[in-house]
Legacy VTK file of the C-alpha trace (Angstrom):
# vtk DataFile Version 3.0
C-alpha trace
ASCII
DATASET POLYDATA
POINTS 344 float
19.007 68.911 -14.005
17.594 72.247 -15.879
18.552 75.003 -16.921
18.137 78.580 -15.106
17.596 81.517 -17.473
17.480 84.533 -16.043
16.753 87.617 -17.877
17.679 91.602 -17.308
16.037 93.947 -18.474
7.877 77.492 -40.493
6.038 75.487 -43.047
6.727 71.763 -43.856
6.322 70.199 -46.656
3.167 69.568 -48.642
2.578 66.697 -50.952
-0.448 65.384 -52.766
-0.803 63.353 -56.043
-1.487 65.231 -59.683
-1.193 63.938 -63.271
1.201 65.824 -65.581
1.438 65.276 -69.493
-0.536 61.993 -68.360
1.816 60.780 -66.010
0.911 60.246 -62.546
2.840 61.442 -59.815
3.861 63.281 -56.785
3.926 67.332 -56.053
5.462 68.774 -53.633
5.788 72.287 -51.951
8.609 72.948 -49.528
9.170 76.402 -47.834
8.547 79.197 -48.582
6.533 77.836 -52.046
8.502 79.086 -54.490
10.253 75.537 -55.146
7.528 73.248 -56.564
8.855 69.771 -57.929
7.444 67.153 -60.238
8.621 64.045 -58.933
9.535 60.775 -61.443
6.360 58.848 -61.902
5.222 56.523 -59.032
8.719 56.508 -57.688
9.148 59.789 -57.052
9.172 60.277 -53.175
10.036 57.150 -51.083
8.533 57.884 -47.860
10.311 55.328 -45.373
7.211 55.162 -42.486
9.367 52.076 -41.011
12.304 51.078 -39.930
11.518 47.325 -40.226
11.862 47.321 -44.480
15.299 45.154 -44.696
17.565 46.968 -47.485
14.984 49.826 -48.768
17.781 51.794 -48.944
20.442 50.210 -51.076
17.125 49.339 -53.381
16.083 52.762 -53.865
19.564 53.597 -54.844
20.098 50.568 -57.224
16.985 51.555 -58.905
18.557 54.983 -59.119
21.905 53.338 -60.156
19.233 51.749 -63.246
17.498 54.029 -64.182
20.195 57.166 -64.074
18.543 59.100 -61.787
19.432 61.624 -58.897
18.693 61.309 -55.577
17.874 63.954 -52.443
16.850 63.043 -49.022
14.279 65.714 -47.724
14.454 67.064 -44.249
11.903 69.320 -42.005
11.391 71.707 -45.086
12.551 75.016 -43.227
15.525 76.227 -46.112
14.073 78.980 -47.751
15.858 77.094 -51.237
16.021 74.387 -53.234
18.821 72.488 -51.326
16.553 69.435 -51.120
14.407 69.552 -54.480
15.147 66.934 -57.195
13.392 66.181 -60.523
14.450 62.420 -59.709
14.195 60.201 -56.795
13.495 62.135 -52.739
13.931 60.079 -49.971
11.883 61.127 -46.434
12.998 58.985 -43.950
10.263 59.678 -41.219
11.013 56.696 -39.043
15.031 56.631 -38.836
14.657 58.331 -35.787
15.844 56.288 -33.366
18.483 57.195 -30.775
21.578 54.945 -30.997
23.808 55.224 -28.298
23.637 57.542 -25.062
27.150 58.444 -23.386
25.999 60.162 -20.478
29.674 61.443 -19.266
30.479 63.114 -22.559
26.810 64.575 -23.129
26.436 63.080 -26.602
24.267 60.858 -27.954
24.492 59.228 -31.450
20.859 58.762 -33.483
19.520 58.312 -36.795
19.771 60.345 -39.671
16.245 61.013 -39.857
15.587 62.349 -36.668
14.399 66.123 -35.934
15.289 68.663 -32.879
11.599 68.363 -32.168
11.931 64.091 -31.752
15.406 64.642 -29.821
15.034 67.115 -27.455
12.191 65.334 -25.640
14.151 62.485 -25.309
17.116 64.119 -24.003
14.996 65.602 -21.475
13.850 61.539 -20.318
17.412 61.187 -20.141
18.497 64.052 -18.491
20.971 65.285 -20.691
21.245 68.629 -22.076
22.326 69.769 -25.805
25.398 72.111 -25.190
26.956 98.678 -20.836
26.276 95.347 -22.704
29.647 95.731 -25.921
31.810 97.181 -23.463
31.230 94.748 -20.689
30.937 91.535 -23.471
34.319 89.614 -22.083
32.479 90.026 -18.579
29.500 88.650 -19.421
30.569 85.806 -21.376
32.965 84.919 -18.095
30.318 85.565 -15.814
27.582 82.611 -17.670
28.265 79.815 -19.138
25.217 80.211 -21.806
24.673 84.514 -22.817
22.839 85.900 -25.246
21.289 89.677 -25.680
18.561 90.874 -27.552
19.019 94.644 -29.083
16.404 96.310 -29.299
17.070 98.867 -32.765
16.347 102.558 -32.996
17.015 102.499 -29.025
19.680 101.767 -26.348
17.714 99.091 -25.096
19.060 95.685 -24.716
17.788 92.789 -22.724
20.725 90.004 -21.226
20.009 86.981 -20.801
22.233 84.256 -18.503
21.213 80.624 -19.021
22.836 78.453 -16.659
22.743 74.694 -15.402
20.883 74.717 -11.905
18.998 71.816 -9.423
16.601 74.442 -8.585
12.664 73.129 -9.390
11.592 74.248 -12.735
9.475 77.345 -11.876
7.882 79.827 -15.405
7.320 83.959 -15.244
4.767 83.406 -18.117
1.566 84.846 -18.097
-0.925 84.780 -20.658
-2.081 88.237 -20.859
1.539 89.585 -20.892
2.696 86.884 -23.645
-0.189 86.093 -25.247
-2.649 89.097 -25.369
-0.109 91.721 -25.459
2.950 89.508 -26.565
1.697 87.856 -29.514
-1.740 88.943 -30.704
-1.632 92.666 -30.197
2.276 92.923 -30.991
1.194 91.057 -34.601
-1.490 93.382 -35.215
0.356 96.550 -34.660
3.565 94.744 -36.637
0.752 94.720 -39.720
0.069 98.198 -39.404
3.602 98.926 -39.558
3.905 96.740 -42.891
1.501 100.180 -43.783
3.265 102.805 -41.881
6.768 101.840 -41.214
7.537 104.660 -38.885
5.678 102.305 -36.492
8.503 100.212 -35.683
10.425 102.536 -33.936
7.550 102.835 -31.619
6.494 99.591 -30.992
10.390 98.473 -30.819
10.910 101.300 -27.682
7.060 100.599 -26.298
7.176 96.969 -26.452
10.536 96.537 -24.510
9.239 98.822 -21.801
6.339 96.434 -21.603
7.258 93.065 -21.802
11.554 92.808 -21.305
12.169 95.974 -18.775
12.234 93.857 -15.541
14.073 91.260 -14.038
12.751 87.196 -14.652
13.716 84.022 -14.025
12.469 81.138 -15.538
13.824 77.069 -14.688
12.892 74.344 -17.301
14.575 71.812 -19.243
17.420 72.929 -21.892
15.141 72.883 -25.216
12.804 75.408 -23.860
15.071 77.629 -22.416
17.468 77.324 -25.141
15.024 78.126 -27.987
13.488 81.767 -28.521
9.854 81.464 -28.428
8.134 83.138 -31.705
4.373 82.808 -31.467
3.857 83.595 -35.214
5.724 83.253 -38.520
9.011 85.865 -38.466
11.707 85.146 -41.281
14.793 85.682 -39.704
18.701 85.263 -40.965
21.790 84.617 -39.249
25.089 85.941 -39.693
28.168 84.109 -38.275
31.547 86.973 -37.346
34.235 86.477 -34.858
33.170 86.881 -31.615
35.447 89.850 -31.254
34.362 91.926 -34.038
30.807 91.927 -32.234
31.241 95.148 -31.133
32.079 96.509 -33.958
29.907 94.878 -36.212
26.581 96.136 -33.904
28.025 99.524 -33.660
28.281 100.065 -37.799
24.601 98.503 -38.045
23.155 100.937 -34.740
25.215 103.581 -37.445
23.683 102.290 -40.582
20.136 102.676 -39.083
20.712 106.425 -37.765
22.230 107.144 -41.273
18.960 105.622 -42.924
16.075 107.232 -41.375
13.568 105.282 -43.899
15.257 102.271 -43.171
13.544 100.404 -39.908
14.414 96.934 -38.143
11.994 95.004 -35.492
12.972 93.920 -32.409
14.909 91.909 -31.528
18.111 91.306 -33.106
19.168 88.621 -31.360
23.149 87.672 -30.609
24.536 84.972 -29.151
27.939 82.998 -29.060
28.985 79.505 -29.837
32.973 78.585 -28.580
35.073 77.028 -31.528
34.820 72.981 -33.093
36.401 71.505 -35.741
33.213 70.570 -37.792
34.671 71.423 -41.578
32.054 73.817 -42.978
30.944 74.987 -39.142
30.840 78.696 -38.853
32.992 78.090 -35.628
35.638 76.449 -37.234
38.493 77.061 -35.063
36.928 80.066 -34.300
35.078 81.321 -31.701
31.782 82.872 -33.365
29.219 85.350 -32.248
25.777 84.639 -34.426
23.414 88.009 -35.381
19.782 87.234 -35.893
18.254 89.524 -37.742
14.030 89.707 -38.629
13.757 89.758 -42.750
10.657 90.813 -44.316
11.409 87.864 -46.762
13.215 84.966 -47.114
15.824 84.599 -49.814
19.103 81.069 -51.125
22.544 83.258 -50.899
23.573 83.767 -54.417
27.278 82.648 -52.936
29.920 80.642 -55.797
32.005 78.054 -54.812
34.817 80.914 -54.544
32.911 82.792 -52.099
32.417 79.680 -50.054
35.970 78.950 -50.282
36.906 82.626 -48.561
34.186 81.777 -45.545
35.274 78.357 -45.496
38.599 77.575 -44.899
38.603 73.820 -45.543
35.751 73.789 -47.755
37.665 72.853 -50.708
38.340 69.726 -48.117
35.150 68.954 -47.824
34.551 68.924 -51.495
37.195 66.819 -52.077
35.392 64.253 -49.444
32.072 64.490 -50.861
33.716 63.657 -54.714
35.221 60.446 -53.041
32.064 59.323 -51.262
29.631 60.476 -54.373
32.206 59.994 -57.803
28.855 59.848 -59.867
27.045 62.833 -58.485
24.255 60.703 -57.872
23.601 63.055 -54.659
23.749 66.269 -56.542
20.969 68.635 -57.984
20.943 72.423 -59.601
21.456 74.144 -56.151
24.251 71.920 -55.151
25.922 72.134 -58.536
26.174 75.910 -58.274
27.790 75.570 -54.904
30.749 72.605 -55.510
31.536 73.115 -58.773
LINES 3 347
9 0 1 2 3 4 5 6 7 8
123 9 10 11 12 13 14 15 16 17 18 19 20 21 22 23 24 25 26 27 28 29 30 31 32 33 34 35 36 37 38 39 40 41 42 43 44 45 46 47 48 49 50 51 52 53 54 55 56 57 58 59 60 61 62 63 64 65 66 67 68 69 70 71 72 73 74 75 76 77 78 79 80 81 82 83 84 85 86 87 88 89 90 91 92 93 94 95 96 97 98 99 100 101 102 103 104 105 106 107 108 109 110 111 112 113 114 115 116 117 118 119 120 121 122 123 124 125 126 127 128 129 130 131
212 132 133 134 135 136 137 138 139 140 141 142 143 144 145 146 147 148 149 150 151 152 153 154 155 156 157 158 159 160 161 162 163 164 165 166 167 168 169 170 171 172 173 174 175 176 177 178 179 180 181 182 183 184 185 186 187 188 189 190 191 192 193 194 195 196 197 198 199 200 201 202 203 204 205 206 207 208 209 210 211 212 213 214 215 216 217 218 219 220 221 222 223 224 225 226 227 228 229 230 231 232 233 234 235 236 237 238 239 240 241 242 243 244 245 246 247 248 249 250 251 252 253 254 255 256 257 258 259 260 261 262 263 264 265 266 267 268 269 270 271 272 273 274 275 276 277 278 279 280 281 282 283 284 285 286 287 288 289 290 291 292 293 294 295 296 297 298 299 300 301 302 303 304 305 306 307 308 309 310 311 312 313 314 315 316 317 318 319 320 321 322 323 324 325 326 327 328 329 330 331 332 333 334 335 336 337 338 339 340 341 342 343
């Protein structure tokens, strides 16, 4: 089964060998390069390119255990911080990928730790599973789909819904390369650069460009990874905030103010919002909440500055979760600078 969608309308990391001081070892540079690490000798990074070594694990941690070192295990490499850098021991596990277990009439699926969205949602798709007016009318819409989202356009009225929904219909694509290609990506970039020169731009190209390319009615039927994610041909730093779904009203209605207060002051299209119903994942943003998400384009990429005490306000068991990872990591053998700031 796919998914219907029908509209109205980074970097990874880098490493290579260097000497320092005399000492041979590894460098690496994770998104967005402002993070460089020198890693401990010839130990430094354990890349794990196979499942088959019996007990790698437990040794790289006993050697860790020896020699007093720390230890991070590095992911895709899209944080814009140092969440995963270490001066001590990184651990890359490229091959603990595999899925484990497939429950087909729960939709879940349990894999290995290693494994990226890019590795799983392919194989979901051989298994045919899937992953899981416009403020006034918001209850409406949200009844009316079971997956909504909208895309505001700023400095306009324009916004652009979109329902995603399962169907059996054939998969069947609107795309055209002229439209999304030599209008939708290469011209659209190259005006966006001028802008980065004349800012007054954007409140052009966010009116023109929605007339163009998101004023008419499409429907597009594929599997749930590519309708689910939103396609950006070229590098856009974007950042997500997480409110209560019904403060979304209010929240885009002080931010539409904000921008008509602030003439100088200009946003690109799209922000994006969409909604996610409530779990009980401890530091989830929908933590017995249901939570609307606003994705906002950044013209750079910046870690949150946020204390454990700020944490603890967005968080409500977060202190819980601390007291968790203390049990399961007493020696703070998992820890490094940017995680220090944050528990302690």
């Amino acid at each position: 089964m796919g998914i219907r969608e029908l509209e109205l309308g980074l970097c990874f990391p880098v490493t290579f060998p260097v000497f320092l001081d005399g000492i041979f070892g590894i460098f690496l540079v994770c998104f967005p390069g402002t993070f460089p690490v020198f890693l401990d000798r010839f130990l430094g990074i354990f890349p794990v390119f196979s499942r088959d070594i019996p007990g790698v694990f437990p040794q790289i941690l006993e050697l860790a255990r020896q020699r007093g070192k720390r230890v991070k295990v590095v992911g895709g490499g899209h944080s814009p911080s140092d969440i995963a850098c270490s001066e001590d021991f990184m651990i890359h596990m490229g091959k603990i990928n595999r899925i484990l277990q497939v429950d087909k009439e729960k939709l879940q699926v349990k894999v290995e730790a290693g494994i990226l969205l890019s590795e799983l949602n392919p194989e979901l798709e051989k298994l045919g599973m899937a992953l899981e007016k416009v403020l006034d009318e918001l209850d409406e819409h949200l009844r009316k789909s079971q997956y909504f989202r909208f895309l505001w356009f700023p400095h306009s009225e324009n916004v652009r819904i979109i329902y995603q929904d399962p169907t059996s219909k054939p998969p069947c694509s609107s795309s055209s390369w002229f439209w999304d290609y030599a209008v939708g990506y290469y011209l659209l970039e190259f005006l966006l650069w001028i802008s980065s020169f004349f800012p007054g731009l954007v409140v052009w190209i966010n009116r023109v460009f929605f007339r163009l390319l998101f004023n008419s009615r499409v429907e597009n039927v594929a599997q749930s990874h590519r309708i689910f994610s939103f396609p950006r041909k070229f590098l856009i730093p974007v950042q997500d905030w997480a409110i209560p779904s019904e403060k979304t009203k209010e929240a885009l209605l002080e931010l539409q103010a904000a921008l008509e207060r602030n003439p100088g002051v200009v946003a690109h299209f799209p922000v994006e919002i969409r909604f996610s119903r409530r779990d009980e994942i401890l530091l989830s943003p929908c933590f017995r909440r249901d939570s609307c998400y606003i994705n906002i384009i950044m013209y750079r990429l910046q870690a949150h500055s946020c204390t454990r005490k700020d944490l603890e306000r967005m968080y409500p068991e977060f202190p819980k979760f601390c007291a968790i990872r203390e049990k399961l990591d007493p020696t703070g053998m998992f820890l490094n600078s940017y995680l220090e700031k944050v528990f302690f």
